[in-house]
TORMARRO-771075 format. One record per residue: residue number from 1; residue in one letter; x, y, z of N, C-alpha, C in turn. Coordinates in steps of 0.1 Angstrom, whole numbers, padded with zeros to 4 digits, m for minus. Layout:
<NUM, A, <X, Y, Z>, <X, Y, Z>, <X, Y, Z>> ...
This chain:
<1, X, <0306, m0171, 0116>, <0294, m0173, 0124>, <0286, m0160, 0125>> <2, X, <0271, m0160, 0122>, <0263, m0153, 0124>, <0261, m0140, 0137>> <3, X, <0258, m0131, 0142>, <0260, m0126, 0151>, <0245, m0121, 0155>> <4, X, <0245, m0130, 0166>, <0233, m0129, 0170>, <0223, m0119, 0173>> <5, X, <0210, m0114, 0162>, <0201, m0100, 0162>, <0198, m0101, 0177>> <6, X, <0201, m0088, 0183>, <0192, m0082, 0197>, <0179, m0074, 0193>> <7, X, <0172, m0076, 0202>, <0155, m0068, 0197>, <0163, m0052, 0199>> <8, X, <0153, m0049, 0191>, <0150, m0033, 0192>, <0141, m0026, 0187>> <9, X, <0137, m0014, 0193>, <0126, m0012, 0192>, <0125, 0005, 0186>> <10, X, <0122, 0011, 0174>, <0120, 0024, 0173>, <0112, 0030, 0175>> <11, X, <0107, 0045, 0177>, <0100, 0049, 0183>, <0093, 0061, 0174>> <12, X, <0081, 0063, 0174>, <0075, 0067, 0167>, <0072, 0085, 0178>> <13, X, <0062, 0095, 0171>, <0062, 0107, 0175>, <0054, 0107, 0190>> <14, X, <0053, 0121, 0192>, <0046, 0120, 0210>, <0034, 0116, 0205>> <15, X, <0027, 0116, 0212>, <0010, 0108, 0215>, <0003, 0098, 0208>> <16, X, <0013, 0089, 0204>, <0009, 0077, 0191>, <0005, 0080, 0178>> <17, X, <0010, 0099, 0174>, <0013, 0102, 0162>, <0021, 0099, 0151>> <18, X, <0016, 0091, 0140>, <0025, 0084, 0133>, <0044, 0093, 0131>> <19, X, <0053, 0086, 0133>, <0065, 0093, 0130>, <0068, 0101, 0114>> <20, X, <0069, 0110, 0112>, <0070, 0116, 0094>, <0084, 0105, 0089>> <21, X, <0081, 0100, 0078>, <0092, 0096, 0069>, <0100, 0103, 0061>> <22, X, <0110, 0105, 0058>, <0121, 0115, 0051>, <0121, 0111, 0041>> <23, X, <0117, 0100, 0037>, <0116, 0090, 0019>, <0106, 0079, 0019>> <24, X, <0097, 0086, 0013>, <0086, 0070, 0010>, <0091, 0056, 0000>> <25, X, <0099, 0067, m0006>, <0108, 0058, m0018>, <0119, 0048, m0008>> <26, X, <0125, 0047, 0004>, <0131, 0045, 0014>, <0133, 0027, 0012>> <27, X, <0119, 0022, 0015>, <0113, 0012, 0022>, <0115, m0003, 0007>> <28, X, <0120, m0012, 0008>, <0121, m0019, 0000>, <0106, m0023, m0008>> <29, X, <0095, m0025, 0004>, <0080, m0027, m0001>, <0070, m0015, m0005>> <30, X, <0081, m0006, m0005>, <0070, 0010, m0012>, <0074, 0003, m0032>> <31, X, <0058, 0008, m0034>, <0057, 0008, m0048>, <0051, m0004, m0052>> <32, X, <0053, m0013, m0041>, <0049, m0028, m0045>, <0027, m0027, m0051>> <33, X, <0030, m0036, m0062>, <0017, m0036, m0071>, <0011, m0053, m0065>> <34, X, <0000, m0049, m0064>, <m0008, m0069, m0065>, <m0005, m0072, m0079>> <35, X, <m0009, m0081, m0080>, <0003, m0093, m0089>, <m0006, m0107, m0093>> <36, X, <m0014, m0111, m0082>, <m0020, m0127, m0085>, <m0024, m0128, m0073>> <37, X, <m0035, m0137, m0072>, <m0036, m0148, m0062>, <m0033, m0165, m0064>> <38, X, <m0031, m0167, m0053>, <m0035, m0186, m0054>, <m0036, m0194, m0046>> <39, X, <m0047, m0204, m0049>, <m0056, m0206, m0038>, <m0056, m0224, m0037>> <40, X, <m0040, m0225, m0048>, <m0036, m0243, m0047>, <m0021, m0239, m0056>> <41, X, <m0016, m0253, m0052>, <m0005, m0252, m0055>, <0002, m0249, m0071>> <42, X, <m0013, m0256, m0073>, <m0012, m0256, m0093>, <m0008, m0240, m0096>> <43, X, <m0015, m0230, m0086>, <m0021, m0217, m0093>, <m0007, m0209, m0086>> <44, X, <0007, m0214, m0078>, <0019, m0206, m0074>, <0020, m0199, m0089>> <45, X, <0029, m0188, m0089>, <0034, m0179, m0100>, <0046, m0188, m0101>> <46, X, <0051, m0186, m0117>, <0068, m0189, m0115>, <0075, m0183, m0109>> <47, X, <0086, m0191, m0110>, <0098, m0192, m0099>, <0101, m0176, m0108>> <48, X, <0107, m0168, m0096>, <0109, m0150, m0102>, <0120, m0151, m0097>> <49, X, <0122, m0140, m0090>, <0137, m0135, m0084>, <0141, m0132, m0070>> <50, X, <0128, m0136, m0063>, <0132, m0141, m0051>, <0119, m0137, m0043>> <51, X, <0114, m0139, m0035>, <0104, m0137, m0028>, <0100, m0137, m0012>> <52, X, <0095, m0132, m0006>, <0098, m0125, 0008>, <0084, m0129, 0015>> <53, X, <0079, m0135, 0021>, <0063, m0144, 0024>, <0063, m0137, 0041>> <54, X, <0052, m0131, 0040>, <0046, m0128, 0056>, <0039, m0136, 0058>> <55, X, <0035, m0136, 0073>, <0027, m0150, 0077>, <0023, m0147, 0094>> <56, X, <0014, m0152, 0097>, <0011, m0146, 0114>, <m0007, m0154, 0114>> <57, X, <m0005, m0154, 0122>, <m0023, m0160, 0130>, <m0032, m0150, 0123>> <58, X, <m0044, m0149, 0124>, <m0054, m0144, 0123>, <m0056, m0132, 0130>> <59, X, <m0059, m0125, 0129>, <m0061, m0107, 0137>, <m0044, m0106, 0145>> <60, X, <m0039, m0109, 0143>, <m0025, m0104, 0139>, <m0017, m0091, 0140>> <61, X, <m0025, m0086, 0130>, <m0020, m0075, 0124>, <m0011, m0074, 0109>> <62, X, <m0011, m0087, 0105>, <0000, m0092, 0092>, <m0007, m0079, 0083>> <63, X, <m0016, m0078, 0078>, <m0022, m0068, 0071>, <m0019, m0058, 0068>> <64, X, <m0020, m0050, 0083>, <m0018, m0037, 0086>, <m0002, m0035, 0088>> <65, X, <0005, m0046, 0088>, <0018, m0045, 0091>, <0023, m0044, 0070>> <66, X, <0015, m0052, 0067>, <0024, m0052, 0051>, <0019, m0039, 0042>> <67, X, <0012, m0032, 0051>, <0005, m0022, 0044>, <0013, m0007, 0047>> <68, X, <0017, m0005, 0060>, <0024, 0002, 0067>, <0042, 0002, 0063>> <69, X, <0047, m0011, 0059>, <0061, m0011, 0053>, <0062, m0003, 0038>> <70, X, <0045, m0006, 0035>, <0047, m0003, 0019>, <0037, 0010, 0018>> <71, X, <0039, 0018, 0025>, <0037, 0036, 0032>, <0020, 0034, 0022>> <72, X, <0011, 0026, 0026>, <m0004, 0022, 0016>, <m0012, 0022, 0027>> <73, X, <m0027, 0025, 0026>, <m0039, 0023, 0032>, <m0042, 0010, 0027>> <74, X, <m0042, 0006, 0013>, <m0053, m0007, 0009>, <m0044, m0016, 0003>> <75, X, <m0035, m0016, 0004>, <m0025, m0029, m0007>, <m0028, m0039, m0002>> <76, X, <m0027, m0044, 0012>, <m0031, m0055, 0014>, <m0047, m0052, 0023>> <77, X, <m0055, m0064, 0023>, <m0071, m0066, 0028>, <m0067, m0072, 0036>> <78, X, <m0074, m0074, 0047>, <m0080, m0082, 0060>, <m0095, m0087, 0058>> <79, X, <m0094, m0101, 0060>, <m0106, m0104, 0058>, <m0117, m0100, 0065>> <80, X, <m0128, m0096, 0062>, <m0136, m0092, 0075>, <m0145, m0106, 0084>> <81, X, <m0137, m0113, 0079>, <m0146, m0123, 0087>, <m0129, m0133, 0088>> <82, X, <m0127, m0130, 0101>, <m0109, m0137, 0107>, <m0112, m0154, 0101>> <83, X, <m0096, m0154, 0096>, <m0095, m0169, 0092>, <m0102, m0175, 0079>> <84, X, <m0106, m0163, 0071>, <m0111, m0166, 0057>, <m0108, m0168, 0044>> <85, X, <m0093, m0159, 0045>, <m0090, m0159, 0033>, <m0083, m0173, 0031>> <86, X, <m0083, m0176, 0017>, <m0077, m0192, 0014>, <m0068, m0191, 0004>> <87, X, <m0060, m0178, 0005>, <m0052, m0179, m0013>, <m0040, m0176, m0006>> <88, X, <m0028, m0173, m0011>, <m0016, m0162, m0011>, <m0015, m0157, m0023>> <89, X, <m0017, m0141, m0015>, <m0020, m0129, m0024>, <m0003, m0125, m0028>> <90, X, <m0001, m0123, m0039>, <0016, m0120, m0046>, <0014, m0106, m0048>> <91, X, <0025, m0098, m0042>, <0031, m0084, m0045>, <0043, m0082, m0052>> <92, X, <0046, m0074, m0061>, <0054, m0076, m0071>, <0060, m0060, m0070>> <93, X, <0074, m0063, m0063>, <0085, m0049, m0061>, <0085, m0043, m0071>> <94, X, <0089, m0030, m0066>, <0095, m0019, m0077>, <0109, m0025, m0085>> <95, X, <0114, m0036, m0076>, <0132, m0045, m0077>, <0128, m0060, m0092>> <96, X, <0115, m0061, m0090>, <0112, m0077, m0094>, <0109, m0084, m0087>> <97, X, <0115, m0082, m0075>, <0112, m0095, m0062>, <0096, m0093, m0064>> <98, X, <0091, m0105, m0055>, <0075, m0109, m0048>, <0074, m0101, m0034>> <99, X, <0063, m0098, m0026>, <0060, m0099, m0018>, <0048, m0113, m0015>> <100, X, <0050, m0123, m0005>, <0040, m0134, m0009>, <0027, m0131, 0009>> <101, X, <0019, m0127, 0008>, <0011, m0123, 0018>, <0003, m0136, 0017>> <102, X, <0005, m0148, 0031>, <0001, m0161, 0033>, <m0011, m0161, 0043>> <103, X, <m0021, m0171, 0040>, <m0029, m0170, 0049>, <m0034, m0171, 0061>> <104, X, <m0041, m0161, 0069>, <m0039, m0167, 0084>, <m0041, m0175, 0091>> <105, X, <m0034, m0183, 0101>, <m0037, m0197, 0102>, <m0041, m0188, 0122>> <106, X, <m0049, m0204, 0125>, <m0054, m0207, 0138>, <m0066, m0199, 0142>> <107, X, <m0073, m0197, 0137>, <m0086, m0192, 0138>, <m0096, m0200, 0141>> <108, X, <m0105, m0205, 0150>, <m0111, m0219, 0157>, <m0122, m0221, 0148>> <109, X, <m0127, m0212, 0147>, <m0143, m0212, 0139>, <m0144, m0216, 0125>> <110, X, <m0132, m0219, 0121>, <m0132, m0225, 0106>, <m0131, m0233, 0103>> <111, X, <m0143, m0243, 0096>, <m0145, m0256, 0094>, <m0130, m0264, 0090>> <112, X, <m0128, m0277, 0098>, <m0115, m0282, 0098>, <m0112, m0289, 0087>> <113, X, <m0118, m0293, 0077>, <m0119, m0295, 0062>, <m0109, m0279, 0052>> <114, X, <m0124, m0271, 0052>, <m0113, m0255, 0052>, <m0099, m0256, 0053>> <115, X, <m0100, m0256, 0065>, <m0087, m0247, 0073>, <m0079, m0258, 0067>> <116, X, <m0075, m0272, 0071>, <m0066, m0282, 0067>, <m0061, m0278, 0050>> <117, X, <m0071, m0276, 0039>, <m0070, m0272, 0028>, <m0061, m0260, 0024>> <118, X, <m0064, m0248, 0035>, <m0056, m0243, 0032>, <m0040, m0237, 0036>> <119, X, <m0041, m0243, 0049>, <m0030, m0244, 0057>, <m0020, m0253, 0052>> <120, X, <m0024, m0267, 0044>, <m0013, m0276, 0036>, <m0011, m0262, 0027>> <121, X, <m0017, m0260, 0020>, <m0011, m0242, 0009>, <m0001, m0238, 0014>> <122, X, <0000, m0231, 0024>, <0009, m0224, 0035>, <0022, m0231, 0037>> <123, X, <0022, m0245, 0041>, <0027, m0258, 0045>, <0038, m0255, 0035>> <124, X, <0033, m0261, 0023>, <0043, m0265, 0013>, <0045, m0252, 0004>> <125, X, <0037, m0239, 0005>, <0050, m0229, 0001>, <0062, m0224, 0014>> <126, X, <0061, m0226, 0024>, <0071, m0223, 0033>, <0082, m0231, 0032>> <127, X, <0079, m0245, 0026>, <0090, m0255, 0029>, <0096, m0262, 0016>> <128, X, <0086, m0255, 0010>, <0094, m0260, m0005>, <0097, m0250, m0015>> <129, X, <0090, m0240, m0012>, <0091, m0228, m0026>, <0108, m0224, m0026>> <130, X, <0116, m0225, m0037>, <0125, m0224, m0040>, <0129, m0210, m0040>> <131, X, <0121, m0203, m0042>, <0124, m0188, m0043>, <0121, m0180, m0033>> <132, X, <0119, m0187, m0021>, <0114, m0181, m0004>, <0129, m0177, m0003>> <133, X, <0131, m0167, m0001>, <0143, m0159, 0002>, <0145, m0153, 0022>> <134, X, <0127, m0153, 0023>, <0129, m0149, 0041>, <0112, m0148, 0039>> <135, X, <0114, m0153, 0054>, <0100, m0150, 0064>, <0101, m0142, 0073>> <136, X, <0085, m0132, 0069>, <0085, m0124, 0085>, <0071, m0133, 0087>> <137, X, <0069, m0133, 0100>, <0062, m0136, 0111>, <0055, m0131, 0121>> <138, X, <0044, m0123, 0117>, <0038, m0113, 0125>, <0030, m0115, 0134>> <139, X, <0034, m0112, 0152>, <0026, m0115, 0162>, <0022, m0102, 0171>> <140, X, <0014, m0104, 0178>, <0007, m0102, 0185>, <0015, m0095, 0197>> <141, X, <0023, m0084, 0197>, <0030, m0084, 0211>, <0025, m0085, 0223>> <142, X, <0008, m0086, 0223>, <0008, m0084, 0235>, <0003, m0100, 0240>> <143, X, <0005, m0106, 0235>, <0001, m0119, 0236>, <0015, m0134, 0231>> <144, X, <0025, m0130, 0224>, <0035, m0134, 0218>, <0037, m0143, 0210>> <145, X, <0043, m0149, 0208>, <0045, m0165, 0200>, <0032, m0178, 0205>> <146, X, <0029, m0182, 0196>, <0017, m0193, 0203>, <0030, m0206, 0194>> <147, X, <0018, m0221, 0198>, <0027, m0233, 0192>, <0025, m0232, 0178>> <148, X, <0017, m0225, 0171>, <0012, m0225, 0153>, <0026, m0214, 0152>> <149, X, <0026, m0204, 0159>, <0041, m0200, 0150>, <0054, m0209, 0148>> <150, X, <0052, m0215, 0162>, <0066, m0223, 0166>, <0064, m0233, 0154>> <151, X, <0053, m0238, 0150>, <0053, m0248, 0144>, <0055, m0245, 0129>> <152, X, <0052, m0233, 0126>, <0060, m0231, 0108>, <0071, m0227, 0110>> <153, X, <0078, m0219, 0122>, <0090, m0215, 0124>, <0098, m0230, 0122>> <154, X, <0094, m0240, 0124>, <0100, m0254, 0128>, <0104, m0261, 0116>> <155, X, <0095, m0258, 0107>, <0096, m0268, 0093>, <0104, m0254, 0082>> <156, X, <0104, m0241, 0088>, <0119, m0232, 0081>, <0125, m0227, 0084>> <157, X, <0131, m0228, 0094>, <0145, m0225, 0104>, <0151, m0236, 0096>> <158, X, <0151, m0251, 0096>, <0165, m0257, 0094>, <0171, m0254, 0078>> <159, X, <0160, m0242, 0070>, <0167, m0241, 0055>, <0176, m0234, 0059>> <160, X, <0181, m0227, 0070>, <0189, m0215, 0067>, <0189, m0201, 0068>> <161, X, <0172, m0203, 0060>, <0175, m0185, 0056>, <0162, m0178, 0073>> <162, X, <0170, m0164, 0068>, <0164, m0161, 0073>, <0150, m0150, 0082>> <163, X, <0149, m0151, 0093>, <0132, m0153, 0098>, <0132, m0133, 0103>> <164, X, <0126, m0125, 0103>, <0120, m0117, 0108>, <0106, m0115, 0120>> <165, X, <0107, m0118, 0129>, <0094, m0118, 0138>, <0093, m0102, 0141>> <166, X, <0078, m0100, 0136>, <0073, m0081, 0143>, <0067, m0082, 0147>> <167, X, <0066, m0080, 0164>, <0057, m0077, 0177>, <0049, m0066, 0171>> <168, X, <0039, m0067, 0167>, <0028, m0060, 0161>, <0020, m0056, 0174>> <169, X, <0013, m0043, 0170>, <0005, m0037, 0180>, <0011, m0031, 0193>> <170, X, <0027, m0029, 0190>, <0032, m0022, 0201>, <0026, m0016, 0208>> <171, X, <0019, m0004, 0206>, <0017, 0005, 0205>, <0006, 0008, 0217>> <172, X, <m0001, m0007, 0220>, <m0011, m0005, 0228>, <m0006, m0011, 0239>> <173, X, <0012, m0014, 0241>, <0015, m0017, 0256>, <0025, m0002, 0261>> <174, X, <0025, m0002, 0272>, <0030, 0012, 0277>, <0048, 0007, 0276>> <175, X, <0056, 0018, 0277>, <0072, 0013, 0273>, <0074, m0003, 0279>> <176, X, <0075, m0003, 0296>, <0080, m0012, 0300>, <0076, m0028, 0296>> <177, X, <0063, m0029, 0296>, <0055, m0040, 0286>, <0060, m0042, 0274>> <178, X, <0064, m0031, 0265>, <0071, m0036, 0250>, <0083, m0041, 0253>> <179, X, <0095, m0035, 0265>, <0102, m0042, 0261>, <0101, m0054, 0268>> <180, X, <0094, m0060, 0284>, <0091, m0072, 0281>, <0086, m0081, 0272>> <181, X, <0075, m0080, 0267>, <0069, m0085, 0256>, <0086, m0088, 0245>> <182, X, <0090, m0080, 0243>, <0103, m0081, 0227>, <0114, m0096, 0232>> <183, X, <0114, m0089, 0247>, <0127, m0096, 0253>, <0120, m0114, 0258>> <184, X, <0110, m0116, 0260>, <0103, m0131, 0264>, <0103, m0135, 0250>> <185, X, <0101, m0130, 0239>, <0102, m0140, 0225>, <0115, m0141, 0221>> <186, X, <0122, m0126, 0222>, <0136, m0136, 0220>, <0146, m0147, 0232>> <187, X, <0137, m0145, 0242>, <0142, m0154, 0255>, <0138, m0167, 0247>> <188, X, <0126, m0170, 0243>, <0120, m0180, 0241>, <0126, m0187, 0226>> <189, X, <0127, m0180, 0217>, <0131, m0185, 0206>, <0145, m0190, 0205>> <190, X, <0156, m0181, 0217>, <0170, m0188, 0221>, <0169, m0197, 0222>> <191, X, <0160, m0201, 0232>, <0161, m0213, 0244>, <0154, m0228, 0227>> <192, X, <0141, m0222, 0225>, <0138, m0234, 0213>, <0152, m0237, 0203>> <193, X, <0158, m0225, 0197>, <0164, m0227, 0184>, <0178, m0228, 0187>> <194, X, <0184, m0222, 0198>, <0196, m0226, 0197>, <0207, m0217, 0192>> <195, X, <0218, m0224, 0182>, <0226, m0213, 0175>, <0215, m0212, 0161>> <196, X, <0208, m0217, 0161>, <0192, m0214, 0146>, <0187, m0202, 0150>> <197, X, <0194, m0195, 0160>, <0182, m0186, 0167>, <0192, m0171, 0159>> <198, X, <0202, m0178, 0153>, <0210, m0163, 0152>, <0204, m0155, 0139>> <199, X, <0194, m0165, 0126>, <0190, m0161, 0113>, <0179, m0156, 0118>> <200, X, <0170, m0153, 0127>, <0161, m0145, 0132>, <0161, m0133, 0144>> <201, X, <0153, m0123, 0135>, <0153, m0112, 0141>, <0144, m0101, 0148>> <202, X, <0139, m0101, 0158>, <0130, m0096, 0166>, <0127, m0084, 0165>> <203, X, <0117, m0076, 0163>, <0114, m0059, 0162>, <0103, m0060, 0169>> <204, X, <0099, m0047, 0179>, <0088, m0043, 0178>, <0082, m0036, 0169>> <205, X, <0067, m0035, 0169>, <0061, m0025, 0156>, <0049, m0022, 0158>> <206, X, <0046, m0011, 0151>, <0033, m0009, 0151>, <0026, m0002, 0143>> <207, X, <0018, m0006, 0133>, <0014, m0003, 0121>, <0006, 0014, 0129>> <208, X, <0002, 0014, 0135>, <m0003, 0027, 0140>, <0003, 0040, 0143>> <209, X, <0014, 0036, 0152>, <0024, 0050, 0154>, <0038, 0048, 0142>> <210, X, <0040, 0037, 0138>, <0050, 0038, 0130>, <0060, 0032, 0133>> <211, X, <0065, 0028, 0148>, <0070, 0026, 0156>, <0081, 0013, 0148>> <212, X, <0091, 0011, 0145>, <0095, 0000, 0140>, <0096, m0008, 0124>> <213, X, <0091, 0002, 0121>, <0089, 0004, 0101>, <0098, 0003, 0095>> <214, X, <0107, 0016, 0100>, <0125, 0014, 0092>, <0131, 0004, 0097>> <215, X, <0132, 0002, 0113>, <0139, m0006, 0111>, <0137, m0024, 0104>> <216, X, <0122, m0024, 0102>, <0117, m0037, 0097>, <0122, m0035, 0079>> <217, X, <0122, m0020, 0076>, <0130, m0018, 0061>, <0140, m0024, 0058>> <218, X, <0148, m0022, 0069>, <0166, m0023, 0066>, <0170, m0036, 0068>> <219, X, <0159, m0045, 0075>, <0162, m0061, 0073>, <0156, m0069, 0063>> <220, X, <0147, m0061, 0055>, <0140, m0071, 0045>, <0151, m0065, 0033>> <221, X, <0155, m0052, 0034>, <0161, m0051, 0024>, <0179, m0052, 0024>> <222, X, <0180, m0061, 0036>, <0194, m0065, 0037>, <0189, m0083, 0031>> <223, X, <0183, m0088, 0032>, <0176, m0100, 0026>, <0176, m0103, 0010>> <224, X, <0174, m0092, 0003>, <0174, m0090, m0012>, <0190, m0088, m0020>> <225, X, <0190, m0096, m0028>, <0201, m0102, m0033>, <0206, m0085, m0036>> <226, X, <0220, m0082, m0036>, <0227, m0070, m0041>, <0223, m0065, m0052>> <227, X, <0218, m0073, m0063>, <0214, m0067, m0076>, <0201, m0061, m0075>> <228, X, <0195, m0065, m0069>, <0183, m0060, m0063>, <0176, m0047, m0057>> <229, X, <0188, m0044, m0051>, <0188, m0033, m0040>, <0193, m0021, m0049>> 
C-alpha cells in the first residue's frame, strides 16, 4: 500500500529573494526544448517514452510554474489574453520523455463553442493518452481547488497513476496562510478521493521566491521510469 504524501512546503531566501540552486542540471525539466504543438487530436505527437502533462485554470500560474522547474524565463508563454491558448504545447527532456503543457481551462469570457473545442482536447488527452505517465495540477494557493480541477482530477485518479497538485503563488500568503491554504486541499482531496488520495501529492510553490521547486523536482523525477533518470 501506498503511503500517504503529507504537504510540505520549502522555503526559499529572506525577503522573497529567489533561493540559489547548487545544480541547474538538478531538475528533471532543465534543458527541456519545444517540440510541437496541437491544437486536435489528429495533430498529438507519437506515442514516445512517457510524458508528464501540466494543467491548472487560467491565471494560474501553470506557466510560470513550468518555466521555473526548468530554471527558463521563456520556455513556456502565457497567453496575454487568459483562456486563449487552444493547443498543447510538447516539451521534449534532456531523458526523451515529453513535457505536455495543456490548456487553461475555466476562463468565462470565452466563447462556449471555443472553450468546449478545446477543453474536449484536454478531455481526451488526460484520459486516454497512453503515454501520460503523471499530472501536475497547478492552483492557485490562495484561492484552492475549484470543481474544474476536481473534475479532471475525476476522469484520472481512477487510472492509477500518479497526480502532483502545486499551490502556486505561495509566496503572496504570509507563513500561517500557506500552511492553511496546503493543509484545506489536502483535507479536501482526502475527504473526495479516499485511499485514491494516496497517488497525489501536495507542495506549495512559488515560481517567484523559489519556494518549492526541488521539492516539485524530486517528485516528477521519481515518476520517470528508471531508465530515464
Amino acid at each position: 500500500m501506498k503511503k500517504r504524501a503529507i504537504v510540505t512546503e520549502s522555503t526559499g531566501s529572506a525577503k522573497g529573494k529567489p533561493a540559489p540552486h547548487k545544480s541547474r542540471a538538478a531538475g528533471p525539466l532543465v534543458g527541456a526544448k519545444f517540440e510541437g504543438a496541437a491544437a486536435a487530436i489528429a495533430q498529438l505527437p507519437p506515442a514516445g517514452l512517457g510524458e508528464i502533462a501540466f494543467a491548472g485554470r487560467s491565471n494560474s500560474g501553470k506557466s510560470s510554474a513550468i518555466n521555473a522547474l526548468a530554471r527558463e524565463t521563456r520556455l513556456a508563454y502565457a497567453s496575454r489574453t487568459p483562456g486563449r491558448t487552444r493547443q498543447i504545447n510538447f516539451f521534449r527532456l534532456r531523458n526523451g520523455a515529453r513535457v505536455a503543457d495543456l490548456p487553461g481551462y475555466g476562463y468565462a469570457a470565452v466563447p462556449r463553442s471555443l472553450k468546449r473545442e478545446w477543453q474536449d482536447l484536454l478531455w481526451h488527452y488526460v484520459t486516454n493518452r497512453t503515454t501520460l505517465i503523471g499530472l501536475v495540477v497547478v492552483v492557485d494557493a490562495r484561492h484552492g481547488m475549484t470543481e474544474l480541477d476536481y473534475a479532471l482530477l475525476d476522469g484520472f485518479i481512477p487510472s492509477g497513476r500518479p497526480v502532483l497538485i502545486l499551490a502556486t503563488k505561495a509566496d503572496k500568503l504570509n507563513a500561517a496562510d500557506r500552511r492553511d491554504a496546503a493543509l484545506a486541499i489536502r483535507r479536501e482531496i482526502d475527504e473526495r478521493f479516499g485511499a485514491q488520495a494516496g497517488a497525489i501529492t501536495v507542495r506549495l510553490f512559488s515560481a517567484t521566491s523559489r519556494a518549492g521547486v526541488e521539492g516539485a523536482d524530486s517528485v516528477i523525477d521519481g515518476w520517470l521510469p528508471s531508465h530515464l533518470t
